[in-house]
SESE-757344 format. One record per atom (N, C-alpha, C): x, y, z. Coordinates in steps of 0.001 Angstrom, whole numbers, plus 500000, padded with zeros to 6 digits. Layout:
N
XYZ ...
END
This chain:
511
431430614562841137 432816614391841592 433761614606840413 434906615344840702 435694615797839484 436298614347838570 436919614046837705 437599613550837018 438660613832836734 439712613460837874 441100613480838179 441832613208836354 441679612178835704 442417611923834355 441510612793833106 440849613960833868 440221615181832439 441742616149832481 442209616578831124 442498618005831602 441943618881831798 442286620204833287 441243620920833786 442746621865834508 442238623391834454 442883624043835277 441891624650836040 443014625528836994 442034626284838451 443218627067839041 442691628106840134 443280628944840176 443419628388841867 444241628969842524 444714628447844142 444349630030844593 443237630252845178 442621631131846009 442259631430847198 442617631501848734 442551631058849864 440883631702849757 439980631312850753 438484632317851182 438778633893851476 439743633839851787 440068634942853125 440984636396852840 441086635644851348 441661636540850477 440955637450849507 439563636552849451 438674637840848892 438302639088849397 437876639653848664 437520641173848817 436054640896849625 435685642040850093 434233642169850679 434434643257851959 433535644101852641 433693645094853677 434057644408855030 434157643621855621 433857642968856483 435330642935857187 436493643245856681 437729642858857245 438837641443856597 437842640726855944 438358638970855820 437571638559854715 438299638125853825 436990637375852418 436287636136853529 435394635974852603 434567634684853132 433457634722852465 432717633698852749 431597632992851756 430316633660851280 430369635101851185 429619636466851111 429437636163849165 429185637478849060 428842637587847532 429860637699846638 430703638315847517 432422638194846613 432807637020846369 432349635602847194 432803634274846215 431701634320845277 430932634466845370 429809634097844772 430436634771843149 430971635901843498 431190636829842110 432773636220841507 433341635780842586 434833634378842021 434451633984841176 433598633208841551 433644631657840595 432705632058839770 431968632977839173 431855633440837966 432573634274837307 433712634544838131 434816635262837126 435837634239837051 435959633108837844 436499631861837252 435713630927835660 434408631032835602 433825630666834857 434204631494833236 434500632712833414 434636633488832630 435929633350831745 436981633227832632 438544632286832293 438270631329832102 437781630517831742 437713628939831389 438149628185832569 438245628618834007 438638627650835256 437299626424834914 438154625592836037 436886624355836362 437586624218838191 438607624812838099 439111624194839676 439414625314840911 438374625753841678 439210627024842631 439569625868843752 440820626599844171 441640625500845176 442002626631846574 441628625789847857 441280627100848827 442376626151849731 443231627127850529 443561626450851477 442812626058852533 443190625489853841 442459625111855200 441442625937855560 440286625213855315 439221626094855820 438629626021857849 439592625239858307 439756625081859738 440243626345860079 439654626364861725 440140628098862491 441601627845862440 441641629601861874 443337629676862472 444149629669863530 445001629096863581 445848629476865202 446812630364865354 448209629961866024 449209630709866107 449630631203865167 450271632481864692 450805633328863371 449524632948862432 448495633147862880 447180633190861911 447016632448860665 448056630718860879 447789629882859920 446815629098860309 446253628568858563 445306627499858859 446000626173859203 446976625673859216 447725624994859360 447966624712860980 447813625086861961 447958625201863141 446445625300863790 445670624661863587 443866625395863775 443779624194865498 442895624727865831 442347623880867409 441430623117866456 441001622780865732 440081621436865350 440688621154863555 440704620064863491 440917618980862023 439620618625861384 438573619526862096 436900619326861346 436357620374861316 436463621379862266 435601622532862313 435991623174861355 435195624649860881 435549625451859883 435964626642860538 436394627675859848 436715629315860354 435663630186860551 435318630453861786 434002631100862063 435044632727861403 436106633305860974 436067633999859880 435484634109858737 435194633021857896 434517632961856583 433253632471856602 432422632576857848 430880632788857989 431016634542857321 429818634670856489 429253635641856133 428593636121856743 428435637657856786 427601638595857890 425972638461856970 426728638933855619 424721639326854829 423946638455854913 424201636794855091 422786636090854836 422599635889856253 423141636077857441 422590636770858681 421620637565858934 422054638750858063 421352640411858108 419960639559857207 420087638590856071 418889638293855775 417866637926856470 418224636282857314 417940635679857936 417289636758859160 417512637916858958 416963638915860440 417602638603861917 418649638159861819 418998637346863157 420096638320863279 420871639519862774 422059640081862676 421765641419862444 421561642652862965 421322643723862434 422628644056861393 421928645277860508 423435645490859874 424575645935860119 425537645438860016 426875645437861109 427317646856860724 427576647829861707 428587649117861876 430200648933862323 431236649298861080 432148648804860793 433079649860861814 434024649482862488 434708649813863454 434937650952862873 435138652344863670 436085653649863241 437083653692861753 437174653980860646 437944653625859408 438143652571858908 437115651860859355 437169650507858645 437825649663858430 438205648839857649 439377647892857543 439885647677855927 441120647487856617 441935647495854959 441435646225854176 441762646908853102 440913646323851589 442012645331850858 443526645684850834 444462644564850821 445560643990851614 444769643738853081 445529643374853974 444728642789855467 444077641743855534 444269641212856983 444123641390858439 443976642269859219 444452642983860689 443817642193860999 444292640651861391 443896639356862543 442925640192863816 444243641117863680 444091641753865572 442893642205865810 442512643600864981 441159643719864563 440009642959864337 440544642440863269 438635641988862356 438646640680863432 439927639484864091 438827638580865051 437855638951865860 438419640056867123 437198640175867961 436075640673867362 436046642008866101 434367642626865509 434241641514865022 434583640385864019 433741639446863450 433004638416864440 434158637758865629 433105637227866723 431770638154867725 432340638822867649 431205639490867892 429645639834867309 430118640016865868 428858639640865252 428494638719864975 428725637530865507 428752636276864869 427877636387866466 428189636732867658 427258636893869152 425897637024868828 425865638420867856 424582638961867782 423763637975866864 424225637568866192 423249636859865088 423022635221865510 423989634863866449 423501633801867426 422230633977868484 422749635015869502 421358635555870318 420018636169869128 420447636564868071 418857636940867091 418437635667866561 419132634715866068 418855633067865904 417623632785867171 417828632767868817 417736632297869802 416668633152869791 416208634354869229 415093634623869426 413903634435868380 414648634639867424 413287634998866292 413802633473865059 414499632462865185 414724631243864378 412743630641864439 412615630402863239 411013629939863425 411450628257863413 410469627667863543 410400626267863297 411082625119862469 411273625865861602 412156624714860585 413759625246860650 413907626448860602 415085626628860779 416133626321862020 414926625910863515 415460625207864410 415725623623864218 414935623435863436 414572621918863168 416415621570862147 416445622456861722 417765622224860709 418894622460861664 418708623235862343 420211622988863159 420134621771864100 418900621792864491 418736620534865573 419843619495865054 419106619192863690 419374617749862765 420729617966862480 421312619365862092 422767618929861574 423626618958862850 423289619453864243 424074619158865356 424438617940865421 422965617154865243 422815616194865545 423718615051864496 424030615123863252 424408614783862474 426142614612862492 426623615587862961 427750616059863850 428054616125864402 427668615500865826 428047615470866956 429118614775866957 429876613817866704 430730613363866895 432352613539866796 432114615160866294 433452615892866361 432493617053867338 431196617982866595 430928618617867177 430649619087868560 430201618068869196 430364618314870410 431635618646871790 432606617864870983 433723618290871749 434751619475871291 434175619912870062 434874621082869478 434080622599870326 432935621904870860 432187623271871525 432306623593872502 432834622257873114 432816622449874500 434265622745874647 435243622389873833 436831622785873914 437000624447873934 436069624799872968 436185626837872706 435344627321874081 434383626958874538 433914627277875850 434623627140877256 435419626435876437 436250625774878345 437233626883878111 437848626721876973 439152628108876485 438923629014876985 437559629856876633 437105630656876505 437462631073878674 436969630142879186 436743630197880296 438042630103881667 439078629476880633 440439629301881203 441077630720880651 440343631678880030 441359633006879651 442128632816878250 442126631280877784 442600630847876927 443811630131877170 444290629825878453 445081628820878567 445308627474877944 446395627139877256 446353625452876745 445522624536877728 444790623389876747 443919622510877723 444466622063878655 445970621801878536 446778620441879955 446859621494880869 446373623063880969 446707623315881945 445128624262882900 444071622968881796 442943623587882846 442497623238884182 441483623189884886 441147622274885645 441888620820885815 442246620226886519 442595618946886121 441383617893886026 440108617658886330 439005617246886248 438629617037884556 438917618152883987 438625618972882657 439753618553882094 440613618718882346 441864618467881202 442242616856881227 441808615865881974 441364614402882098 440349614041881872 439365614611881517 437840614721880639 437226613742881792 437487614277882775 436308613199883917 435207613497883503 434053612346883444 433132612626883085 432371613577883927 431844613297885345 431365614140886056 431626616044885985 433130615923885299 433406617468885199 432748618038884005 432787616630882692 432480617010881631 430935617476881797 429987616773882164 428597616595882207 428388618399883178 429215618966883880 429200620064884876 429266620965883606 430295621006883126 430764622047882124 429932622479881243 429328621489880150 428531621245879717 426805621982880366 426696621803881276 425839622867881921 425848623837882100 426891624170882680 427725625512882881 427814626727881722 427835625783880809 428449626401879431 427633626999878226 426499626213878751 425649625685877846 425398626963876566 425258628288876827 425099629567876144 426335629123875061 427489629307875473 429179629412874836 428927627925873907 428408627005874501 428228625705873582 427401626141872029 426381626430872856 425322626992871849 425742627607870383 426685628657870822 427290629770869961 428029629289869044 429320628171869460 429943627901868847 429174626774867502 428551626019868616 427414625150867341 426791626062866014 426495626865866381 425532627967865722 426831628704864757 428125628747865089 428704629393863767 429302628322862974 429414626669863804 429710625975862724 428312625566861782 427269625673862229 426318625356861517 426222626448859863 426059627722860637 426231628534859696 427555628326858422 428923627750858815 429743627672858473 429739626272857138 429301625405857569 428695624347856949 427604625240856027 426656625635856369 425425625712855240 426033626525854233 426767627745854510 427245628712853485 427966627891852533 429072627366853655 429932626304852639 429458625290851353 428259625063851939 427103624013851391 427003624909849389 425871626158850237 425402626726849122 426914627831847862 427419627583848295 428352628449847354 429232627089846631 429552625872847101 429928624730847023 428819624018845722 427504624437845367 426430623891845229 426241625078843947 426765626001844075 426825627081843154 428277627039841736 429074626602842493 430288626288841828 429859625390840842 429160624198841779 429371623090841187 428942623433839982 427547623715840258 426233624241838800 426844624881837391 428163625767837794 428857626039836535 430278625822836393 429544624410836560 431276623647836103 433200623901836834 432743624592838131 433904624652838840 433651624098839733 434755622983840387 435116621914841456 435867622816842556 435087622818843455 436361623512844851 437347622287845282 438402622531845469 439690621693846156 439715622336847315 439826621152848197 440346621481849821 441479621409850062 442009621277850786 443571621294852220 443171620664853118 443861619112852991 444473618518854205 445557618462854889 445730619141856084 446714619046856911 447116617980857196 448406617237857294 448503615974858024 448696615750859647 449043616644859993 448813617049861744 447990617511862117 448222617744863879 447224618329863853 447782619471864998 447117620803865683 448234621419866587 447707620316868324 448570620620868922 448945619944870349 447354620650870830 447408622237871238 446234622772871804 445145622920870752 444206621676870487 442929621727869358 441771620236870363 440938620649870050 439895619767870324 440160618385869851 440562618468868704 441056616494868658 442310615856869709 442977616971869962 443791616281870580 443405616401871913 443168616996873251 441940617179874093 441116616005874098 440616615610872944 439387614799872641 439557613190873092 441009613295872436 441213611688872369 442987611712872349 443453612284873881 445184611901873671 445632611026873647 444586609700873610 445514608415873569 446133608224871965 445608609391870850 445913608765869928 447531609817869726 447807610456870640 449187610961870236 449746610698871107 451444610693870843 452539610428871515 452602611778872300 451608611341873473 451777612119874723 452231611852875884 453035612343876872 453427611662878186 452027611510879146 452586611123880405 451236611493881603 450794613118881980 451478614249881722 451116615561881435 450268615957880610 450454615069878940 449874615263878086 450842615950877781 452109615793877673 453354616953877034 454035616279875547 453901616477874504 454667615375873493 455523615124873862 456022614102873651 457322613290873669 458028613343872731 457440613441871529 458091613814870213 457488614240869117 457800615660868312 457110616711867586 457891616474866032 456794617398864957 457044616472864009 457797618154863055 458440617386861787 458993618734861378 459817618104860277 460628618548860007 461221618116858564 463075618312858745 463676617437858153 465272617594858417 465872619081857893 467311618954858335 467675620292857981 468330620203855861 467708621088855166 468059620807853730 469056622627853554 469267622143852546 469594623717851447 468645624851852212 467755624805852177 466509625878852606 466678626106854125 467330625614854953 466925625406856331 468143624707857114 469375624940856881 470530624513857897 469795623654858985 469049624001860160 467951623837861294 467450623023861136 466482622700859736 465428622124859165 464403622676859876 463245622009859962 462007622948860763 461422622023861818 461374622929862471 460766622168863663 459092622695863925 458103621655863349 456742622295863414 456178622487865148 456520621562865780 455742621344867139 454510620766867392 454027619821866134 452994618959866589 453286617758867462 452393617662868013 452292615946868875 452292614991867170 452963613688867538 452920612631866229 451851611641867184 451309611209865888 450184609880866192 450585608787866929 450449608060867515 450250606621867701 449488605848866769 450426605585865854 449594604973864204 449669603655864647 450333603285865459 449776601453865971 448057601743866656 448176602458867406 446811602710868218 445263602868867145 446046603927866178 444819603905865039 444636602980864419 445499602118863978 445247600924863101 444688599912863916 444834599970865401 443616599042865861 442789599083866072 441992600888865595 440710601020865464 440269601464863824 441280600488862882 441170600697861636 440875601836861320 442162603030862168 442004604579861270 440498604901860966 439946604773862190 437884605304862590 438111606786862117 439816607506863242 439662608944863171 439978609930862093 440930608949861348 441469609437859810 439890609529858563 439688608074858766 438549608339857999 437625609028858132 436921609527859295 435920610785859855 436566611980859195 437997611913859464 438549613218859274 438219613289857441 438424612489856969 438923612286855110 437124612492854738 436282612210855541 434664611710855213 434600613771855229 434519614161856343 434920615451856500 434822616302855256 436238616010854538 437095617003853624 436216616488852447 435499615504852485 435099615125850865 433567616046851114 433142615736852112 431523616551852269 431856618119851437 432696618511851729 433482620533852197 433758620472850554 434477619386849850 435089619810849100 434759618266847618 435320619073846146 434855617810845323 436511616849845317 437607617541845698 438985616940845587 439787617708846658 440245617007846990 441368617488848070 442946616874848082 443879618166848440 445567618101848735 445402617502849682 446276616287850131 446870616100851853 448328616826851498 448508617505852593 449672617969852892 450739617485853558 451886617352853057 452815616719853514 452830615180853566 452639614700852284 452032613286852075 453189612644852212 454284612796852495 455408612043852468 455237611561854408 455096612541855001 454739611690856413 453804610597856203 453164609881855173 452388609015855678 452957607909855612 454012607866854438 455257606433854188 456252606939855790 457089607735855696 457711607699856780 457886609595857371 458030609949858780 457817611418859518 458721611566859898 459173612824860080 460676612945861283 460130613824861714 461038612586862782 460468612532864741 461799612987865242 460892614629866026 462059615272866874 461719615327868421 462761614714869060 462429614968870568 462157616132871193 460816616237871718 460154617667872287 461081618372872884 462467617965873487 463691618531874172 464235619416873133 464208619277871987 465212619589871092 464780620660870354 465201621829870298 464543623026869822 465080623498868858 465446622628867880 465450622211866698 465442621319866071 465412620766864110 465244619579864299 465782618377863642 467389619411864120 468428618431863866 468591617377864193 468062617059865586 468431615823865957 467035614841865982 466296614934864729 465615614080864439 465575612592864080 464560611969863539 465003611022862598 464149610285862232 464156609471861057 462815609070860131 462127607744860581 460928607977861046 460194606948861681 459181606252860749 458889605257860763 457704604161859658 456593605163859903 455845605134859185 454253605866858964 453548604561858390 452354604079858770 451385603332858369 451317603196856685 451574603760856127 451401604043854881 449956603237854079 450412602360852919 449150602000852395 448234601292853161 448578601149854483 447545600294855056 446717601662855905 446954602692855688 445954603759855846 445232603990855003 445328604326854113 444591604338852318 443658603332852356 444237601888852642 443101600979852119 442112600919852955 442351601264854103 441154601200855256 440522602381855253 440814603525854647 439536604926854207 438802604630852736 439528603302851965 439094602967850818 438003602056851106 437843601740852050 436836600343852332 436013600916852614 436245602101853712 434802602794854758 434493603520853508 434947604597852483 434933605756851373 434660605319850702 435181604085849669 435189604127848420 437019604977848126 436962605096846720 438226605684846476 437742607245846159 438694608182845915 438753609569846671 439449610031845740 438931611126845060 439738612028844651 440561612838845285 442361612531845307 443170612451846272 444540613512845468 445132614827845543 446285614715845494 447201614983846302 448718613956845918 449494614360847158 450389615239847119 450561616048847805 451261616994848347 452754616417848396 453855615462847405 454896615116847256 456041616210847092 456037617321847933 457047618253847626 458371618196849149 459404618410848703 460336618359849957 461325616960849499 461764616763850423 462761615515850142 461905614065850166 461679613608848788 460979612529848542 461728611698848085 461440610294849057 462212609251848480 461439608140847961 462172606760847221 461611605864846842 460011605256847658 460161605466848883 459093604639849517 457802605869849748 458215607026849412 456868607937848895 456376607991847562 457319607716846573 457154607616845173 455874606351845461 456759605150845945 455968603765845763 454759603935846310 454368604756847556 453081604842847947 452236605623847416 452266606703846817 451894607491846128 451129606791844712 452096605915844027 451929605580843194 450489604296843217 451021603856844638 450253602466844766 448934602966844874 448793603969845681 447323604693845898 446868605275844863 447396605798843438 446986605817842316 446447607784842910 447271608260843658 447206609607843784 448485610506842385 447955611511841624 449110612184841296 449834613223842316 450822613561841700 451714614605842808 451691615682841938 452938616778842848 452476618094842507 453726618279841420 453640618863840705 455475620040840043 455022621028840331 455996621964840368 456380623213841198 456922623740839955 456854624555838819 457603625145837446 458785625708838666 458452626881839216 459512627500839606 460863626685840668 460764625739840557 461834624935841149 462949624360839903 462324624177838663 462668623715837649 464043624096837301 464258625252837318 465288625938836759 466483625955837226 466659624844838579 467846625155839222 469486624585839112 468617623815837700 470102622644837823 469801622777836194 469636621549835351 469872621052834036 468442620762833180 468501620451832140 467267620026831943 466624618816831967 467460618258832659 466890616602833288 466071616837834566 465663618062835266 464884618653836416 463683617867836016 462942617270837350 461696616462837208 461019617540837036 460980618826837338 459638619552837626 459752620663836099 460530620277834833 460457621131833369 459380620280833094 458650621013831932 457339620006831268 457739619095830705 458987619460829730 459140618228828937 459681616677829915 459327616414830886 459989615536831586 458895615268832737 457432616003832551 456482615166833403 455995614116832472 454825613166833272 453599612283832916 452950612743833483 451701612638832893 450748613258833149 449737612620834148 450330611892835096 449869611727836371 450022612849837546 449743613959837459 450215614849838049 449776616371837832 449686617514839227 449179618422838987 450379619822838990 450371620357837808 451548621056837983 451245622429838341 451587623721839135 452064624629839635 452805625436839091 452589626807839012 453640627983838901 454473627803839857 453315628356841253 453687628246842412 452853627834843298 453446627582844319 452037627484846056 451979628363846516 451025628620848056 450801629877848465 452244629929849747 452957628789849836 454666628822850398 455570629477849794 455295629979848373 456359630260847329 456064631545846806 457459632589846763 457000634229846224 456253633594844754 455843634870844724 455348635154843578 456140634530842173 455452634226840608 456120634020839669 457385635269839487 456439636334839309 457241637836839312 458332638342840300 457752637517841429 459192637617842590 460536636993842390 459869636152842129 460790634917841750 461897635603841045 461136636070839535 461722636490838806 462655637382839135 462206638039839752 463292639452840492 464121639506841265 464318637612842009 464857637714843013 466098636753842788 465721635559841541 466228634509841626 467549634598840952 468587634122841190 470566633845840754 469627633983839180 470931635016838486 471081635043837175 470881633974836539 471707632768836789 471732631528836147 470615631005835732 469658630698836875 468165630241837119 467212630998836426 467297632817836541 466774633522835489 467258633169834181 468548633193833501 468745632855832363 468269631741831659 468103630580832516 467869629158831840 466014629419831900 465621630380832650 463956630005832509 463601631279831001 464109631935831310 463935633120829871 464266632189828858 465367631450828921 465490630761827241 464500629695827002 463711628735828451 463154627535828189 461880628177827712 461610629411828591 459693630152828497 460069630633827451 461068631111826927 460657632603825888 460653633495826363 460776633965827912 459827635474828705 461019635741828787 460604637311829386 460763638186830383 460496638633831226 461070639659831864 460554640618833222 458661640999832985 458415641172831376 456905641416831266 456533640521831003 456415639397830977 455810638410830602 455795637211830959 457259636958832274 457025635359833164 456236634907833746 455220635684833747 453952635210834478 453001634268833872 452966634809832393 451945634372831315 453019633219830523 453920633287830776 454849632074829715 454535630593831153 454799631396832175 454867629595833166 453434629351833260 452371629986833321 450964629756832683 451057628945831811 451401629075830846 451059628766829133 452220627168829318 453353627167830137 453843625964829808 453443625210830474 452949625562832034 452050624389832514 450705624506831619 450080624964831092 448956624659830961 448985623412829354 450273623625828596 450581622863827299 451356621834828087 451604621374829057 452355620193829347 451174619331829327 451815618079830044 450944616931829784 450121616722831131 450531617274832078 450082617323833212 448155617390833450 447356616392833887 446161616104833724 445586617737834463 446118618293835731 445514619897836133 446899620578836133 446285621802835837 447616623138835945 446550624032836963 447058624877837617 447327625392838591 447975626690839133 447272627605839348 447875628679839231 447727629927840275 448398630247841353 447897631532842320 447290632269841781 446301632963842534 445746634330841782 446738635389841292 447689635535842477 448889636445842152 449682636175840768 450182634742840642 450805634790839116 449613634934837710 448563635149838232 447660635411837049 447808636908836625 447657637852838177 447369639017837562 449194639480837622 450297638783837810 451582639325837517 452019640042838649 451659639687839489 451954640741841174 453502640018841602 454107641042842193 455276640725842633 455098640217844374 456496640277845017 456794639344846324 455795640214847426 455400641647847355 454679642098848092 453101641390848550 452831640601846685 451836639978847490 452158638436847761 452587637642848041 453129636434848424 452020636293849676 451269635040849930 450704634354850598 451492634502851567 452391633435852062 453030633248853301 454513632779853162 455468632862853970 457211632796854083 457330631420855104 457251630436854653 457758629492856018 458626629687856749 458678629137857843 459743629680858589 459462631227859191 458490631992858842 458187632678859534 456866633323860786 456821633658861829 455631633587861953 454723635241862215 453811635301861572 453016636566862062 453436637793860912 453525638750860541 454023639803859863 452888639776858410 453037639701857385 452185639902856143 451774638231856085 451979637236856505 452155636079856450 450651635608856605 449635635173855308 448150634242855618 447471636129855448 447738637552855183 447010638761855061 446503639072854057 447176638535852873 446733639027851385 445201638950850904 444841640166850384 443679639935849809 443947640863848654 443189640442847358 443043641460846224 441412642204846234 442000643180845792 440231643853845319 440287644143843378 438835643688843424 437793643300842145 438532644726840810 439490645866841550 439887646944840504 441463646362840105 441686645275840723 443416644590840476 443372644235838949 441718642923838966 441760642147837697 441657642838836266 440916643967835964 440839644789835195 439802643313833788 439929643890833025 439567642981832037 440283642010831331 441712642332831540 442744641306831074 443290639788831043 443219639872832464 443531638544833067 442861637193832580 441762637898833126 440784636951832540 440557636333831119 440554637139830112 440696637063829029 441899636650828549 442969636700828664 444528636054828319 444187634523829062 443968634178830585 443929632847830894 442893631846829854 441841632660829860 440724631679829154 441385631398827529 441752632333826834 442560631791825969 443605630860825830 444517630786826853 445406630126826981 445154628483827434 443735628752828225 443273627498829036 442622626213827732 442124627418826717 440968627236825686 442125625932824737 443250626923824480 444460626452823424 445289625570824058 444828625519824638 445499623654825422 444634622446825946 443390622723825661 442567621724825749 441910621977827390 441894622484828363 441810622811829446 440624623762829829 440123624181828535 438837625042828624 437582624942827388 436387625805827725 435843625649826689 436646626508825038 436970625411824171 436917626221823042 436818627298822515 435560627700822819 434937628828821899 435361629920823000 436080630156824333 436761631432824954 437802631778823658 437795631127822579 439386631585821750 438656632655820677 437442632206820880 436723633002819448 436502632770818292 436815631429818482 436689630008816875 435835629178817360 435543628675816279 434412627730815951 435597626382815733 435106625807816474 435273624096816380 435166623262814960 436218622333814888 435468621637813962 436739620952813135 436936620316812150 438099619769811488 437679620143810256 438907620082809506 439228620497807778 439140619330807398 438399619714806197 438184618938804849 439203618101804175 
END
């Protein structure tokens, strides 16, 4: 388990962004070849976003389950090993090498994910049935209703659950126990790519570890309305007798957002969980620690207090800030867990009673460098003005590029960061590197994009928007060249954050 108070950097890499033939990075040989080219930079930390299926505008952030993984980042080759997958023939021109096509690569990747289920069902020998048996079995308690939720979908055309069967969308048992029969093939399948999804995860997780790099997860703090947890168990959200929210969760209107945002999740019934001492939080948190050695919750300020917008209101102005359970959630995943390598996601309008919880839970928060520059030098997020309770950032995968930034941002904001870094147009990439990585901050943190100096073209994702280049980015293995690598590990080396000897000196003190 990592050691939150070491200094340690890492790079913020989604799965899905790697390279490989297949359409979509994922847990193939191209991670495998990551995190020894993380090893090579002096990393210790690759940090992946949501490894849950994507939903609407192809975020992980919006997924039908808060446990399952992305039957995207199942790998085809240890299939084709396993003999259960012939070798896959790649659609007419193949698929682009830095870019995404959802539209495309979902249906060929489920599809092969068909074949190597039905070659499982024929030729799986004895122990390898025996292992899925046991980890079904091990899992059932999300798994089973996550299988039977994609089978029923599957079977409604994909209609939202409140508007299947009504038998089914009230989980009568008698319908359930039908379905479940009915289904049983579509059950099968889906078991069979989370299994796969888990073991890969397992062995590349198990590979990291071996040379000294920690994977970081993504916790969402919602969850979407149409997903198997909510299906599963609507008593725990503020749902009507439809099952329609009553009230959706989102953030006030700031500088960024006149509107503010209106996400469209169902909000909890956090009285309801706390009288089953947060069973479902902690499953969920037990979850993210198996997947991962440290994990972000996102949007950690909903857990002190959320704004609550009436499902009427199609925006989310007319919100307003409701109590969140706060430390009495923490201490009750601390009792079932133990304590957790935890950071919070403190970005957005944070007030005193997120500071205090944050603090009380003994989680650090994030800095953001590129926010720094917008006012004076009393800005919480300049180095000289962190503690080093805390993980600092160029950027997130919400935020252009360092280089975008650069190109895009008011003179003023450019002027005051050129005089604080030293940089320029060639070089802001490697100066907000080098000052998070010399601050005091216990991890620094860094996109792949501000490593290799890429501008707004490659940017992760635009909030506020949905669908277009948004969650597509991938780099290929001819971007990094020999450079990158070699400038970070130095830089990582000369701030205490890596091994030493990447500088090309010998250790040691004067006489």
């Amino acid at each position: 388990m990592i050691n939150l108070r070491q200094r340690c950097a890492g790079v913020l890499l989604h799965i899905t962004s790697l390279p490989g033939p297949h359409g979509v990075g994922d847990f193939g040989p191209d991670a495998f070849r990551f995190v020894d080219w993380l090893v090579s930079a002096g990393q210790s930390i690759w940090q992946l976003l949501p490894t849950t299926p994507i939903g609407p505008g192809d975020s992980p952030y919006q997924s039908v389950s808060a446990f399952a993984g992305s039957p995207l980042m199942v790998a085809l080759e240890p299939l084709v090993t396993a003999g259960w997958l012939p070798r896959p023939e790649l659609p007419e021109g193949g698929f682009d090498a830095r870019r995404v096509d959802f539209t495309r690569v979902v249906p060929w990747r489920l599809n092969q994910l068909r074949f190597a289920a039905a070659g499982f069902r024929r030729k799986a020998d004895a122990s390898e049935q025996k292992a899925f048996d046991g980890w079904c079995s091990e899992h059932a308690n999300w798994l089973d209703d996550y299988a039977l939720f994609m089978a029923l979908e599957i079977a409604h055309q994909g209609k939202p659950w409140w508007q299947w069967d009504d038998d089914l969308c009230r989980r009568k048992s008698a319908a359930l126990q039908e379905a479940r029969r009915e289904h049983a093939e579509d059950i099968f399948f889906w078991q069979f790519v989370q299994w796969c999804f888990d073991s890969q995860l397992r062995t590349l997780k198990a590979y990291a570890n071996a040379r000294g790099v920690a994977i970081m997860g993504d916790l969402p703090i919602f969850v979407a309305h149409h997903s198997a947890d909510c299906w599963a168990r609507p008593d725990l959200y503020q749902l009507d007798a439809t099952f329609q929210p009553t009230v959706v969760a989102g953030v006030p209107p700031d500088d960024l957002g006149p509107l503010g945002q209106r996400w469209g999740n169902p909000l909890y019934r956090w009285e309801r969980m706390a009288e089953q001492e947060f069973a479902w939080w902690t499953a969920r948190v037990r979850r993210a620690i198996q997947q991962a050695d440290v994990f972000r919750i996102d949007h950690f300020r909903g857990f002190a207090a959320c704004w609550e917008i009436p499902a009427s209101c199609p925006t989310a102005m007319d919100g307003r800030w409701v109590s969140a359970p706060g430390k009495e959630l923490f201490e009750a995943i601390d009792r079932a867990l133990g304590k957790l390598p935890i950071i919070a996601e403190d970005l957005g309008l944070i007030t005193p009673d997120v500071t205090e919880l944050r603090d009380a839970c003994g989680f650090p928060g994030m800095k953001i460098l590129q926010f720094g520059f917008g006012s004076d030098a009393t800005h919480a997020y300049l180095p000289h003005n962190f503690d080093n309770a805390c993980v600092v950032y160029t950027g997130t995968h919400d935020n252009d590029t360092v280089r975008g930034w650069w190109n895009q941002t008011p003179e003023r904001e450019r002027s005051f960061a050129g005089s604080y870094l030293a940089a320029g147009s060639h070089d802001i990439h490697w100066a907000m590197i080098r000052a998070a990585c010399n601050s005091v901050a216990r991890m620094a943190m860094f996109p792949l994009q501000d490593v290799l100096g890429l501008d707004s073209e490659h940017r992760m994702n635009r909030p506020g928007t949905v669908g277009g280049s948004n969650w597509a980015w991938r780099f290929e293995w001819c971007m990094l060249g020999s450079e990158p690598n070699r400038v970070l590990g130095l830089i990582t080396a000369a701030s205490g954050r890596g091994p030493f000897e990447l500088m090309g000196l010998t250790s040691g003190t004067r006489a």
